[in-house]
C-alpha positions as CSV (number, residue, x, y, z in Angstrom):
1,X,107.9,-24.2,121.6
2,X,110.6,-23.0,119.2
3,X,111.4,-19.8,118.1
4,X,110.3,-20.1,114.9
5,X,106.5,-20.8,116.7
6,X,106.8,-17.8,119.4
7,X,107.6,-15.8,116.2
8,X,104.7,-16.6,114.0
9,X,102.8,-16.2,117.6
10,X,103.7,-12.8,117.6
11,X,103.4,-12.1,114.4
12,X,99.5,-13.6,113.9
13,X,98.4,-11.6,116.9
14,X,99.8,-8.7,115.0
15,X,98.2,-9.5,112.2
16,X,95.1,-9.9,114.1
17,X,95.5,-6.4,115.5
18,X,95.7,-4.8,112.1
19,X,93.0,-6.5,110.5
20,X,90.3,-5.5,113.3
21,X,91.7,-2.1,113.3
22,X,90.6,-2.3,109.6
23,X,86.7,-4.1,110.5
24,X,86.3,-1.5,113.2
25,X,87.3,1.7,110.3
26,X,84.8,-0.1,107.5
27,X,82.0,0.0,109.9
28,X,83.2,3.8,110.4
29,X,83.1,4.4,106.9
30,X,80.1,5.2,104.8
31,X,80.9,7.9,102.2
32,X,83.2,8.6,99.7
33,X,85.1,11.4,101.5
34,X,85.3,9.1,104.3
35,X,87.2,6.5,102.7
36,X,89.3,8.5,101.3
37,X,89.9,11.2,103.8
38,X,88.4,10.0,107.3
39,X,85.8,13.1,107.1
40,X,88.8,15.3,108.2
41,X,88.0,13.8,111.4
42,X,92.0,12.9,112.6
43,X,93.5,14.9,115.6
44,X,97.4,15.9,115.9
45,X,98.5,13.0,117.6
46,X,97.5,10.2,115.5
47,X,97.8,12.0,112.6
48,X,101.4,13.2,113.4
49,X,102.1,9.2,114.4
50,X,100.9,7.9,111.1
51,X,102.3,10.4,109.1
52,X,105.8,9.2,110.9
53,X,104.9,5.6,110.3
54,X,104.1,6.3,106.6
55,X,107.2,8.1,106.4
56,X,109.6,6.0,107.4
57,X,108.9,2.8,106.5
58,X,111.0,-0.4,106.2
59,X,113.9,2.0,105.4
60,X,114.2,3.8,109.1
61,X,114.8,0.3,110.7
62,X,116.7,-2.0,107.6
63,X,117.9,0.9,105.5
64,X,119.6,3.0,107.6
65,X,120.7,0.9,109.9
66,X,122.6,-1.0,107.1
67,X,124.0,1.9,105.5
68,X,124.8,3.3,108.7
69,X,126.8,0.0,109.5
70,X,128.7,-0.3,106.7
71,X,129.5,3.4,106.2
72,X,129.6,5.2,109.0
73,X,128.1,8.0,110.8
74,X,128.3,9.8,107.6
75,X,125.1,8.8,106.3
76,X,123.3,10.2,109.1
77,X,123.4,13.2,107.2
78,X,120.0,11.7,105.9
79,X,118.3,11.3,109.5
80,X,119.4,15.2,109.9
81,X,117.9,16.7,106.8
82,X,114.9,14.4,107.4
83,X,114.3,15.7,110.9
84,X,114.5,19.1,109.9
85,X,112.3,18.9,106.5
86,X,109.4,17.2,108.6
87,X,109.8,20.0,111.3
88,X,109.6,22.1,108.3
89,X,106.8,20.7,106.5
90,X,104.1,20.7,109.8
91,X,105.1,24.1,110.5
92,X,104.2,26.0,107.1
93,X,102.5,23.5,104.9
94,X,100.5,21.5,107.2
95,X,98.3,24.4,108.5
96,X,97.5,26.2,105.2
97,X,97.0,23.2,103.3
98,X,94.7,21.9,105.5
99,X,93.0,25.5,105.1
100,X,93.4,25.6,101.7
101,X,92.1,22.3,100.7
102,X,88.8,22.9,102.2
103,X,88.6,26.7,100.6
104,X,89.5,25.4,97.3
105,X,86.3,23.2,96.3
106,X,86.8,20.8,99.2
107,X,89.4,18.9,97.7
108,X,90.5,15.2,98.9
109,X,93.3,14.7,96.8
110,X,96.6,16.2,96.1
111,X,95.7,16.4,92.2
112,X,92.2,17.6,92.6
113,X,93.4,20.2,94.8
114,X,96.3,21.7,92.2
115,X,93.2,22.0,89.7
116,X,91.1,23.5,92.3
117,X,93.9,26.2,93.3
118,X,94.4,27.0,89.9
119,X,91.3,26.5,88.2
120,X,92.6,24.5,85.7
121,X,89.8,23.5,83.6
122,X,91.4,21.6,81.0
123,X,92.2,18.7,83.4
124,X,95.8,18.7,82.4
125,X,97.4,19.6,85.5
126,X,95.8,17.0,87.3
127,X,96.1,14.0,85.2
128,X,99.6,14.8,85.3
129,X,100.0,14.8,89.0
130,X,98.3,11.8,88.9
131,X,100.4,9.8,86.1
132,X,103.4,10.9,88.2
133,X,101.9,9.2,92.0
134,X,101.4,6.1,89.4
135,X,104.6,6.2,88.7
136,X,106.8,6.8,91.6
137,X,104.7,5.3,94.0
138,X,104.8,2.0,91.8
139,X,108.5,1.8,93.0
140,X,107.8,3.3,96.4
141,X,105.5,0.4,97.0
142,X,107.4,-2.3,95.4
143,X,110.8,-1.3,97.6
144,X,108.0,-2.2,100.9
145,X,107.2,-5.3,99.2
146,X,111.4,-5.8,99.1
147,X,111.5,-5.0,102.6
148,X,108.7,-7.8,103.4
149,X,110.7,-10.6,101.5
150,X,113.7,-9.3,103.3
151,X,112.3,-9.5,106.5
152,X,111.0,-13.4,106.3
153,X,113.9,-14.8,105.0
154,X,116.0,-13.0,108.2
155,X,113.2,-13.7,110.7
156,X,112.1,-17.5,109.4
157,X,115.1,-18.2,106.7
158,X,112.0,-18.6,104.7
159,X,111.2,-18.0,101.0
160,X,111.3,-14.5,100.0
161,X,109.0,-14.7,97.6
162,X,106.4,-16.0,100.2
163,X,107.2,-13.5,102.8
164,X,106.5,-10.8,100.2
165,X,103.2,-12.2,99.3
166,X,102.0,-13.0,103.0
167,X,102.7,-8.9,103.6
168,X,101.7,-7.3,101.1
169,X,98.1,-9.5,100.7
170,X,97.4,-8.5,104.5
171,X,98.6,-4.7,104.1
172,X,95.8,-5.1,101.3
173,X,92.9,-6.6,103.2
174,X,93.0,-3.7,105.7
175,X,93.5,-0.8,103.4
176,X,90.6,-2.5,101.0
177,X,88.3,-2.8,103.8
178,X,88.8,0.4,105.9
179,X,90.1,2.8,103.7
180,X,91.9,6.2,105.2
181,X,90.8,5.8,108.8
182,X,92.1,2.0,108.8
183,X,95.1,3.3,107.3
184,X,95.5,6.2,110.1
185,X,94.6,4.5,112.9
186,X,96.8,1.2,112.2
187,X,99.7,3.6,110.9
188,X,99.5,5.2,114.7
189,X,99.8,2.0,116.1
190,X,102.6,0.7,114.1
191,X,104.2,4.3,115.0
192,X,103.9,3.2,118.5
193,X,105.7,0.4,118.1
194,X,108.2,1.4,115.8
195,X,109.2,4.1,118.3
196,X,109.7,1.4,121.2
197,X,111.4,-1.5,118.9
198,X,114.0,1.3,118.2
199,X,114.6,2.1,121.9
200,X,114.7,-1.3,123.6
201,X,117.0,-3.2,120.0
202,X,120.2,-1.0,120.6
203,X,119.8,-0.5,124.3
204,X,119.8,-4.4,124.8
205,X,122.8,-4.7,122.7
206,X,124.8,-2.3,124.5
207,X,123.6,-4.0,128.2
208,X,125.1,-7.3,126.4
209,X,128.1,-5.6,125.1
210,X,129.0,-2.6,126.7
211,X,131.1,-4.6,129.7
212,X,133.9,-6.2,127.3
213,X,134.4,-3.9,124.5
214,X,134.1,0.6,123.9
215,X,131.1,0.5,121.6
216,X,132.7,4.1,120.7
217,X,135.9,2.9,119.3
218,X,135.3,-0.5,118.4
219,X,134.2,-0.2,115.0
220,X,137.7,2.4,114.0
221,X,140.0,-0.5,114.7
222,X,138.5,-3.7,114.5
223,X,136.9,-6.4,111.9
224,X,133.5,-6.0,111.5
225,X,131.1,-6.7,108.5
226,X,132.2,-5.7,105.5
227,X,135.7,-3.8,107.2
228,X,137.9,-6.7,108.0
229,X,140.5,-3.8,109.1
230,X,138.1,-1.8,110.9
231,X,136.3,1.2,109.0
232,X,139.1,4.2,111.0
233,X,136.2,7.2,109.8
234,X,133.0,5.3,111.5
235,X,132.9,8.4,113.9
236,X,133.6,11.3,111.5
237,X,130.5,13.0,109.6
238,X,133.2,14.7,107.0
239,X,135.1,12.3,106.4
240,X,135.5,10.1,103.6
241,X,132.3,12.0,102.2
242,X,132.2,14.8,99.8
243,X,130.3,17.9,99.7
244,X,128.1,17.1,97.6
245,X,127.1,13.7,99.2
246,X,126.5,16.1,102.1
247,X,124.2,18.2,100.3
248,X,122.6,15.2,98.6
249,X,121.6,13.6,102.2
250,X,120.7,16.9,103.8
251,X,118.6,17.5,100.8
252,X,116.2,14.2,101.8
253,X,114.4,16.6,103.9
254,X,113.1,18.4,100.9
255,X,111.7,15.8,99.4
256,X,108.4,15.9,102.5
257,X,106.7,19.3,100.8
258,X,106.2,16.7,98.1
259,X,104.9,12.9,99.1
260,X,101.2,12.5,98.7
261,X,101.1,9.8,101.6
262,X,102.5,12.2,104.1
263,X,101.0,15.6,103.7
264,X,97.4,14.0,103.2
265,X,97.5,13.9,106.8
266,X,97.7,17.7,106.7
267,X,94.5,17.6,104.5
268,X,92.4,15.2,107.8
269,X,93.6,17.5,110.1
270,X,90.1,18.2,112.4
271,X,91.6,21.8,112.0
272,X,94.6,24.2,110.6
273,X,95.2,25.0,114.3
274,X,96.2,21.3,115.2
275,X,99.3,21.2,113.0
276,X,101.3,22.6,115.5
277,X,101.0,20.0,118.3
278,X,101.3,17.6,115.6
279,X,104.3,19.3,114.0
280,X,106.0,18.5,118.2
281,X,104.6,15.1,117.9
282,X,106.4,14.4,114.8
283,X,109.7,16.1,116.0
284,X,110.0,14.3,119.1
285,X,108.9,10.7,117.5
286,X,111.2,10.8,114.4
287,X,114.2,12.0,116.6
288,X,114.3,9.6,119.1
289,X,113.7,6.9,115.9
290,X,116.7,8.6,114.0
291,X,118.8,8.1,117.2
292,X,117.3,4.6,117.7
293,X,118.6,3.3,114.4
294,X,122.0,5.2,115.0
295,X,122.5,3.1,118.0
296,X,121.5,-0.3,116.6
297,X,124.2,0.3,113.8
298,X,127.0,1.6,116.4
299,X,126.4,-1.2,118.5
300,X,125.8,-3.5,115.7
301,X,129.7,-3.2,115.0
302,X,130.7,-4.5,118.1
303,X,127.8,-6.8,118.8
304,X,128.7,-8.9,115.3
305,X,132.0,-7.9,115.1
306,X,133.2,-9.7,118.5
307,X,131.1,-12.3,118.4
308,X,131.6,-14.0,115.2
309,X,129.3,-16.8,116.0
310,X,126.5,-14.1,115.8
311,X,126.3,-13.3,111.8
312,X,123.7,-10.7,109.6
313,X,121.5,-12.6,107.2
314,X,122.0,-9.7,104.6
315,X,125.7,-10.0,103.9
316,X,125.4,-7.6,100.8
317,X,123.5,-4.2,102.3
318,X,123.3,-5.7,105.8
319,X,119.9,-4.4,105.9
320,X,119.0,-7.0,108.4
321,X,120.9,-5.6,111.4
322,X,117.9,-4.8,113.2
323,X,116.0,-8.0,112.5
324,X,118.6,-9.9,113.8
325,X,119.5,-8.3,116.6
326,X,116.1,-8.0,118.0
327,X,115.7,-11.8,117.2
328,X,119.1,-13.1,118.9
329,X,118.9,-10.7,121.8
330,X,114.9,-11.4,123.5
331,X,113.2,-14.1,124.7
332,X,111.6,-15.5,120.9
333,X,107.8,-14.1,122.2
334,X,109.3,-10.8,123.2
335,X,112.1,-10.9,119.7
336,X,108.6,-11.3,118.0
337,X,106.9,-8.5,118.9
338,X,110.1,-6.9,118.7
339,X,110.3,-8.0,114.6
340,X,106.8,-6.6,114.3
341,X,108.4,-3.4,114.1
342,X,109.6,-4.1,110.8
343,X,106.4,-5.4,109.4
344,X,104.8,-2.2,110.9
345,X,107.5,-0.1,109.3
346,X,106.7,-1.8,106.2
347,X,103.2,-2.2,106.2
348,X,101.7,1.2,107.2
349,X,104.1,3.1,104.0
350,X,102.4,0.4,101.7
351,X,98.8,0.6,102.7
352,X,99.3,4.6,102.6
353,X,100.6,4.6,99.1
354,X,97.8,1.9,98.2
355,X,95.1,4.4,99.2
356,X,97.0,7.7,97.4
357,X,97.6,5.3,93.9
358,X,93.6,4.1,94.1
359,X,92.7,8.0,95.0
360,X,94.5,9.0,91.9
361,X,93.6,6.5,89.9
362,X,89.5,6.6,90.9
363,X,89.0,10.3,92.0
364,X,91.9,12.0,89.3
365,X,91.6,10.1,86.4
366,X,88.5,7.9,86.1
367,X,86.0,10.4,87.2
368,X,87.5,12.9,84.8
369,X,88.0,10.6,82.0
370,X,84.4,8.9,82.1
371,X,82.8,12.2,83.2
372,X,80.4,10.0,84.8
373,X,78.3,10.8,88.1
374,X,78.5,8.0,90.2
375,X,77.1,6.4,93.4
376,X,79.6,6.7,96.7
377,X,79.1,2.5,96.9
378,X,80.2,2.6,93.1
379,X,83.6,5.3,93.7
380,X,84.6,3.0,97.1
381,X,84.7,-0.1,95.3
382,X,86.4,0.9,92.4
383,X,89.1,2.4,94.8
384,X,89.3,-0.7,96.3
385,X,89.7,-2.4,92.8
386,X,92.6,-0.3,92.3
387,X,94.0,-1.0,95.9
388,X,94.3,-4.3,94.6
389,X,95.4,-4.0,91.1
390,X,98.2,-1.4,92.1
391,X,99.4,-4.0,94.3
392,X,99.6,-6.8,91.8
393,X,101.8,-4.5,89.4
394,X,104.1,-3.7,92.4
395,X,104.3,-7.3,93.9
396,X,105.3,-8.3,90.0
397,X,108.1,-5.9,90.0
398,X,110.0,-6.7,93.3
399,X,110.0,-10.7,92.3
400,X,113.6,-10.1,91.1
401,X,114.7,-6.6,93.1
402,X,117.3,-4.9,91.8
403,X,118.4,-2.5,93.6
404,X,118.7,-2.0,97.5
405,X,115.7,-1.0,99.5
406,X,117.6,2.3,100.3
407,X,118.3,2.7,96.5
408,X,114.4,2.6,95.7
409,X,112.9,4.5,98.2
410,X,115.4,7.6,97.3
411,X,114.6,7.2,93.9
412,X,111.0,7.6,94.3
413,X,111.1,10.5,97.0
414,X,113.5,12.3,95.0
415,X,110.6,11.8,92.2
416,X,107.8,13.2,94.6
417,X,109.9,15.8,96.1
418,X,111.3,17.0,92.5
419,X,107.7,17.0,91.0
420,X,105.1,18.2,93.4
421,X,107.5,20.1,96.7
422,X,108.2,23.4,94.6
423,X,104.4,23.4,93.2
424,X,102.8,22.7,96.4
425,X,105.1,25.4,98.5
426,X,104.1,27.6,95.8
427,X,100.8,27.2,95.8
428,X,100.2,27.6,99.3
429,X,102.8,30.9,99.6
430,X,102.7,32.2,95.8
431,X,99.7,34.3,94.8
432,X,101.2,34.5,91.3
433,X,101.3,31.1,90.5
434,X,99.6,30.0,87.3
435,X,98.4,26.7,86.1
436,X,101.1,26.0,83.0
437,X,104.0,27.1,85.7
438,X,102.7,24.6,87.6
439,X,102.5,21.9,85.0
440,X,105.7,23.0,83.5
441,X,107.4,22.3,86.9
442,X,105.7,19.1,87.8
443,X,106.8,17.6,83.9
444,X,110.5,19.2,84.3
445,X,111.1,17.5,87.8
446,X,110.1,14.2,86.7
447,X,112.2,14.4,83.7
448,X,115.4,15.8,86.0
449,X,115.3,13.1,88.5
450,X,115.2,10.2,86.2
451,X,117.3,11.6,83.7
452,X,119.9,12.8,86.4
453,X,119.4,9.4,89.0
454,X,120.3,6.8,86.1
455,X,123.3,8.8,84.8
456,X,126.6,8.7,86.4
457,X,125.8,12.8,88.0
458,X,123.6,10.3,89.9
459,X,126.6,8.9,91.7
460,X,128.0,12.7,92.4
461,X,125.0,14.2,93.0
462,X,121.6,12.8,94.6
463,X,118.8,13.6,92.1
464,X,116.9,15.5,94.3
465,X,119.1,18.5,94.3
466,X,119.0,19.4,90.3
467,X,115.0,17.9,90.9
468,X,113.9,20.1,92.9
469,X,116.2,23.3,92.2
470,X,115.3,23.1,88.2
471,X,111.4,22.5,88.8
472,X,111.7,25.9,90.8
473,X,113.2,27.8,88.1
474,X,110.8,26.2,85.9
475,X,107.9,27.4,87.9
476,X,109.1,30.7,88.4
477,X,109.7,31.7,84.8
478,X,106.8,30.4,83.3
479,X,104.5,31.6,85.6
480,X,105.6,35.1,85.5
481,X,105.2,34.2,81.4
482,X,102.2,33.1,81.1
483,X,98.7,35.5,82.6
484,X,98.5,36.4,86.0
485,X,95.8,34.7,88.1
486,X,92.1,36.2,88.5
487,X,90.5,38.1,91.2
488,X,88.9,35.2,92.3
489,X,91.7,32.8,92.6
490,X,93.4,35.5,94.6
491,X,90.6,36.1,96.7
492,X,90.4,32.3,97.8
493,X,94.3,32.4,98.2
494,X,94.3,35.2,100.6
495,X,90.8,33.3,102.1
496,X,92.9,30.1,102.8
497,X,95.7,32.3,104.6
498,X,93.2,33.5,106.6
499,X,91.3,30.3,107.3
500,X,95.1,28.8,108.0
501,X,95.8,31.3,111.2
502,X,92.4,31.6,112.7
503,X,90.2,28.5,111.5
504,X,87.7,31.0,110.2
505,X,86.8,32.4,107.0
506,X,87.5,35.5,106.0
507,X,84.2,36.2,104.0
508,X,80.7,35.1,104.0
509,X,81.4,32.6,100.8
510,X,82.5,29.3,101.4
């Protein structure tokens, strides 16, 4: 067979893998909160692995290895403040919010649980959270769909319009039909896999390289990619990079106490007390990931530097370094399964951000629009509906990308992190936190981050920085404005800090 065949082999089992994942979850699923939320039924490890999976997505093994390639070590500022914001995130957020969403009303969205914390009756605060997952997650599932094009026309030199379509309508199926516990559970997988792509890619490289040439002092002095002199700072994490680019890639890491699709997980936890073997879970996975695509970069200079016979589809970004390494190096059965990473990658971020848009879109704005009671059968199709139409608006947009797939993904967690990191932190740590502080921060970090990240400050600056710093202030200021919360609502915060440490309520009422 050719390669092309042992490829699509590879890739159809694959397939095959996620879609019975998804059958065996819909016969799981038979309520509402189940297909939304898995019944809070997901323990640390698989939760932990598909909040990685989700995470990451085509990015961790095209987008950093390509920037990574053409820059430098510098950029693994990112991987650094990435590492320690997810650390971060499962240590203090994922226990309490777990605790917290159940204290306040049960909640099973992000939105729904900002109105339920605050007791926001007027609905405002959480049809804005929702207008602002439509929004950013609209790019955030557009830049998978980029990835998916990207990956066909390295893997097959096929259409990239095709690959894009074949991706995203499978990602789709699965989500539609199995709903959060498809999502986990394939997520998990793709984790899995992910993980060992990233280990065995650069570590066959270096086997094939590592005898003729110093993979640690090739790239300084010799042609490679876009350097036909050699790039002399590949090894230096100051130089050739300013402070503030420093700041701006360290400051990735505060973008998690924002995304919807990752801290979700937090809210299926079986229990608060599991975050912490998820929160080493996490760590250890994302690490050895981090180092992973490190490596395939490092050893991508030399491996398609000396050998010019070997060349990098993506001659622009070189986001392809993985995909074709792992497809030149392996046998084209094991290259396959190898590729599959990628698609994984790619796949569990988009059916995560599927199931967050339809959530907002069904749970946050329909029910409260249409004040209507409805049937869990009625509420689970129309979240599927949305799956689907979410996914059409997104597919339409990265026909023609613009921008890299590094490029999009920052814009839209920059967007998240700016908009809902400084409420949620404060609404799990801040008694005094009122509804219009929280509104007022969530409308003034939107506004920051696209008004800073398509000026020129964006260049200077990454937009996450002024994002997140001025929805703080906002918060702060207003909140302390505006009336202080009631008894009740700081009864049920210090309930939830209670539930959070011991998994037990602190009074009678639920």
């Amino acid at each position: 067979m050719t390669d092309h065949t042992w490829f699509i082999v590879a890739i159809i089992l694959y397939m095959l893998l996620m879609l019975a994942i998804g059958y065996w979850s819909y016969r799981q699923t038979d309520r509402y909160d189940e297909y939304m939320l898995a019944g809070r039924s997901l323990g640390p490890v698989v939760a932990a692995l598909s909040a990685g999976a989700a995470d990451m997505s085509g990015w961790l093994l095209m987008g950093l290895p390509g920037a990574l390639f053409v820059t430098g070590l510098s950029e693994s500022w990112i991987a650094v403040g990435l590492c320690i914001g997810a650390a971060i995130n499962w240590r203090l957020v994922a226990p309490r919010l777990r605790a917290y969403t159940e204290v306040a009303g049960n909640s099973i969205t992000i939105p729904s649980f900002l109105e339920n914390r605050l007791h926001d009756s007027s609905h405002v605060l959480r049809i804005i959270a929702s207008l602002v997952i439509l929004v950013f997650f609209t790019f955030y599932v557009s830049s998978g769909m980029v990835s998916g094009g990207k990956y066909f026309e390295s893997t097959f030199g096929g259409s990239y319009l095709d690959g894009m379509l074949i991706i995203a309508i499978v990602t789709v199926a699965y989500t539609f039909i199995g709903g959060f516990l498809a999502v986990s559970y394939t997520d998990a997988v793709q984790g899995i896999i992910m993980f060992g792509a990233l280990v065995i890619v650069p570590v066959g490289a270096y086997i094939v390289v590592h005898g003729d040439y110093d993979v640690f002092s090739y790239a300084t002095s010799n042609a490679y990619g876009p350097h036909p002199n050699g790039n002399p700072t590949y090894f230096s994490l100051f130089s050739g990079i300013s402070a503030a680019a420093i700041i701006g890639n360290l400051a990735w890491g505060l973008g998690y106490f924002g995304q919807p699709h990752i801290i979700v997980r937090f809210m299926a936890l079986r229990s608060p007390k599991e975050a912490r073997a998820g929160m080493f879970v996490t760590v250890f996975w994302m690490v050895i990931c981090a180092l992973g695509a490190a490596a395939t970069a490092l050893v991508g200079t030399v491996y398609f530097g000396a050998y010019p016979e070997r060349s990098i589809t993506d001659q622009t970004s070189y986001e392809t370094i993985f995909l074709d390494m792992g497809r030149m190096l392996f046998h084209p059965l094991i290259g396959g399964l190898v590729l599959t990473a990628v698609l994984a990658a790619i796949m569990s971020t988009m059916a995560s951000q599927l199931l967050v848009v339809s959530s907002a879109l069904i749970e946050d704005l329909y029910k409260i629009i249409t004040k209507k009671q409805l049937s869990d059968g009625v509420l689970m199709n129309l979240s599927r509906t949305a799956v689907v139409v979410v996914a059409v608006i997104a597919a339409l947009l990265a026909v023609s990308p613009r921008d890299s797939i590094l490029s999009l993904v920052a814009f839209a967690w920059a967007g998240f992190g700016s908009a809902f990191g400084p409420v949620i932190l404060a609404s799990l740590f801040w008694r005094r936190l009122t509804a219009p502080g929280a509104i007022a921060a969530m409308v003034s970090g939107t506004v920051i981050v696209f008004a800073w990240g398509n000026s020129p400050l964006g260049d200077w600056l990454y937009e996450m920085v002024p994002g997140f710093l001025g929805a703080t202030i906002v918060l702060i200021v207003v909140s302390l404005l505006t009336k202080a919360p009631s008894a009740r609502l700081v009864e049920e915060f210090d309930q939830a800090q209670h539930l959070a440490v011991t998994g037990e309520y602190a009074h009678t009422t639920k």
